[in-house]
C-alpha positions in Angstrom: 6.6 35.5 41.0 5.2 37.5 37.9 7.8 36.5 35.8 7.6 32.8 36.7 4.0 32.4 35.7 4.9 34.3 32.4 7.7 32.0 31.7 5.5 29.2 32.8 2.5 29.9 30.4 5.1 31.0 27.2 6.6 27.3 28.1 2.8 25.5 27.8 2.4 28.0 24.8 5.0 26.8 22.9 4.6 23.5 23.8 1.3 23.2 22.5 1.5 25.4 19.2 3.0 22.9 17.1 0.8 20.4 18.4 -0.9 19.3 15.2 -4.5 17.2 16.2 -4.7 14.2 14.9 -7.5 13.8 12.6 -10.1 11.7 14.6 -10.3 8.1 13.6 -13.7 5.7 12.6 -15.7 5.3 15.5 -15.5 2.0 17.6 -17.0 -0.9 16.5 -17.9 0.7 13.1 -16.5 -2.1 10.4 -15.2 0.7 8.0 -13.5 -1.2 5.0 -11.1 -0.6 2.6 -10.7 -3.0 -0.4 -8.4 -3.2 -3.2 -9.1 -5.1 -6.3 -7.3 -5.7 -9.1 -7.5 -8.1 -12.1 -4.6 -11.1 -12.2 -3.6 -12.9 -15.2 -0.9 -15.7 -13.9 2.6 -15.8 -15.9 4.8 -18.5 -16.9 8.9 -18.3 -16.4 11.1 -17.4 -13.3 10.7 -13.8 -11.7 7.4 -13.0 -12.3 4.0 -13.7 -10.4 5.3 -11.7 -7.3 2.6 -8.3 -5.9 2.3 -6.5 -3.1 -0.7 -4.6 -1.6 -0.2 -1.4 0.8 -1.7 2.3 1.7 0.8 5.2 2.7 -0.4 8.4 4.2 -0.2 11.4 2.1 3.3 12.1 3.5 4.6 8.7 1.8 4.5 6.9 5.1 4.0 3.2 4.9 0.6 2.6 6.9 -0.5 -0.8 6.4 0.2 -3.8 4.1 -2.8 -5.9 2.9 -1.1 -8.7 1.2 2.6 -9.8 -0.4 3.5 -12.9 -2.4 4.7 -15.7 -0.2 7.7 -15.9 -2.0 9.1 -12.0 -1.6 7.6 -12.0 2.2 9.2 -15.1 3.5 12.5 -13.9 2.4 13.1 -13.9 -1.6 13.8 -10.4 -2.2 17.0 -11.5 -0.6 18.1 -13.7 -2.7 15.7 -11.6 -6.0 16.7 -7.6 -5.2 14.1 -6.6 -7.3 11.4 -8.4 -6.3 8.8 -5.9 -5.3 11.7 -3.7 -4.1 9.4 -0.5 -3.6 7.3 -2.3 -1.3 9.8 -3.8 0.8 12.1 -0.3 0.8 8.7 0.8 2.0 7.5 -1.8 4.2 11.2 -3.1 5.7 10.9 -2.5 9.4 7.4 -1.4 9.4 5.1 -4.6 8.1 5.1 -7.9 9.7 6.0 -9.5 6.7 4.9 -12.9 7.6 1.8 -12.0 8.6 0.5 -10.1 5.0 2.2 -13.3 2.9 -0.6 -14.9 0.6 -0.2 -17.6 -1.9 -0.3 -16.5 -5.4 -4.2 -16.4 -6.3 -5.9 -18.1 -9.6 -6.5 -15.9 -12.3 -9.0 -13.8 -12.7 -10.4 -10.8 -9.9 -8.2 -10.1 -6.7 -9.4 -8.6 -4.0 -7.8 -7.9 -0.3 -9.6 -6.0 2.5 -8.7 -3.9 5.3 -10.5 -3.2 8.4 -10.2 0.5 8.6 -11.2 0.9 12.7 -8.6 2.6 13.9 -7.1 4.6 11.2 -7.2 7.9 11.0 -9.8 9.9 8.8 -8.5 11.1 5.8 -6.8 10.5 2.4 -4.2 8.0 1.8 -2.7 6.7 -1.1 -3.0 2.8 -2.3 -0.5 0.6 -4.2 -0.4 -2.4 -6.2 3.0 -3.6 -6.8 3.9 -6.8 -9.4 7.4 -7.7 -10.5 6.1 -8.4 -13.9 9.6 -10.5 -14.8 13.1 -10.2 -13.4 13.6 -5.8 -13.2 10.7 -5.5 -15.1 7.7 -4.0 -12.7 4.8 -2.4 -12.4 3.4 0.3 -9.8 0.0 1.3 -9.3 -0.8 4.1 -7.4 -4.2 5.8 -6.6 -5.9 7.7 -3.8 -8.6 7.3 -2.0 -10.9 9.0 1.0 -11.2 7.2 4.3 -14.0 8.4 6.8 -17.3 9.8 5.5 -19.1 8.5 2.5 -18.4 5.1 0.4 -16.1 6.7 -1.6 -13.9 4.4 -5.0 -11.1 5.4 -6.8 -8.6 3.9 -10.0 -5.1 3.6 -9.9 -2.7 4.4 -12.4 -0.3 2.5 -13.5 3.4 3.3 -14.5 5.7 0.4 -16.1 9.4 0.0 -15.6 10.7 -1.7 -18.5 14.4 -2.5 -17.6 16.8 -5.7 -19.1 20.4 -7.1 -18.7 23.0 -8.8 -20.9 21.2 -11.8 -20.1 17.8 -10.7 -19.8 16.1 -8.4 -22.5 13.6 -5.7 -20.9 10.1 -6.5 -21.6 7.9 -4.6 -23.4 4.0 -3.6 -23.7 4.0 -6.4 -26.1 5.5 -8.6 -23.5 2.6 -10.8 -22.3 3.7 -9.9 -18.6 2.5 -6.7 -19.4 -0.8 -8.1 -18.7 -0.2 -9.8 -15.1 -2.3 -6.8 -13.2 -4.6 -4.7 -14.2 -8.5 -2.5 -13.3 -6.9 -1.6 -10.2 -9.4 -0.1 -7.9 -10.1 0.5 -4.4 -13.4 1.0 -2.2 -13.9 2.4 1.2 -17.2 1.3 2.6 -18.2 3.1 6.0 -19.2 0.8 8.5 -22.5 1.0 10.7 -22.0 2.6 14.0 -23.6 0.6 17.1 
């Protein structure tokens, strides 16, 4: 009987040791928000014009999308590989991608808003994607605090200049290089009832 009870408590022991706790999430009904903004410059020619917004967890996760390009979400980075490929590698099975398709905006500020209920407290990492022409792209990355204080943080931004036989890669005197830029993001605790 002894040894059952032993066996029986070094089973629940084990079971719950690597039981991480989740980090607890917003409360209900708060309207914690997460927005990312970013400043667009439209671009002439084929390939270009195309952006996706997400957030990973720190373990490179894909959490939530905020926004894609019509064109890539309803289908075009199968017939354009490289449109916003690090988004949809992330995204692909994960992200509804009909439901985060937007129309290309008018130049000028972006900005795209999450409702944060629900997610767990803690820092994730936020991503601005724009296929800046053809294999030429640009990925913003930054991290930000969710849960506690209004907190804002900058993204940084690395360019991938890359061309074919047919298609030189741009370059930072490119005007593409311009299509996104200031990319930011807020988190605004919300008011508990």
């Amino acid at each position: 009987m002894k040894k059952s009870i032993a066996l029986a408590l070094a089973c629940l022991l084990l079971m719950f040791a690597g039981c991480a706790k989740e980090p607890p999430a917003p409360e209900p009904g708060s309207s914690c928000t997460l927005t990312i903004s970013f400043d667009y410059e439209k671009q002439g020619g084929s390939g270009s014009n195309q952006f996706a917004v997400w957030i990973e967890d720190m373990d490179g996760g894909h959490v939530r999308t905020l926004c894609a390009t019509r064109f890539t979400a309803a289908g075009g980075y199968k017939k354009r590989p490289d449109s916003l490929a690090t988004w949809v590698g992330k995204a692909m099975g994960v992200a509804d991608f009909d439901a985060v398709a937007t129309a290309t905006p008018k130049p000028g500020p972006a900005a795209y808003t999450l409702d944060c209920e629900g997610l767990p407290i803690g820092t994730y990492r936020f991503f601005v994607e724009g296929t800046l022409r053809m294999q030429n792209y640009v990925l913003y990355t930054g991290e930000i605090e969710i849960g506690g204080a209004t907190a804002s943080a900058t993204a940084e931004a690395e360019f991938v200049f890359d061309g074919a036989a047919d298609r030189p890669a741009l370059s930072e005197d490119a005007p593409e290089y311009g299509m996104i830029g200031a990319v930011t993001a807020a988190y605004t605790p919300g008011d508990t009832p």
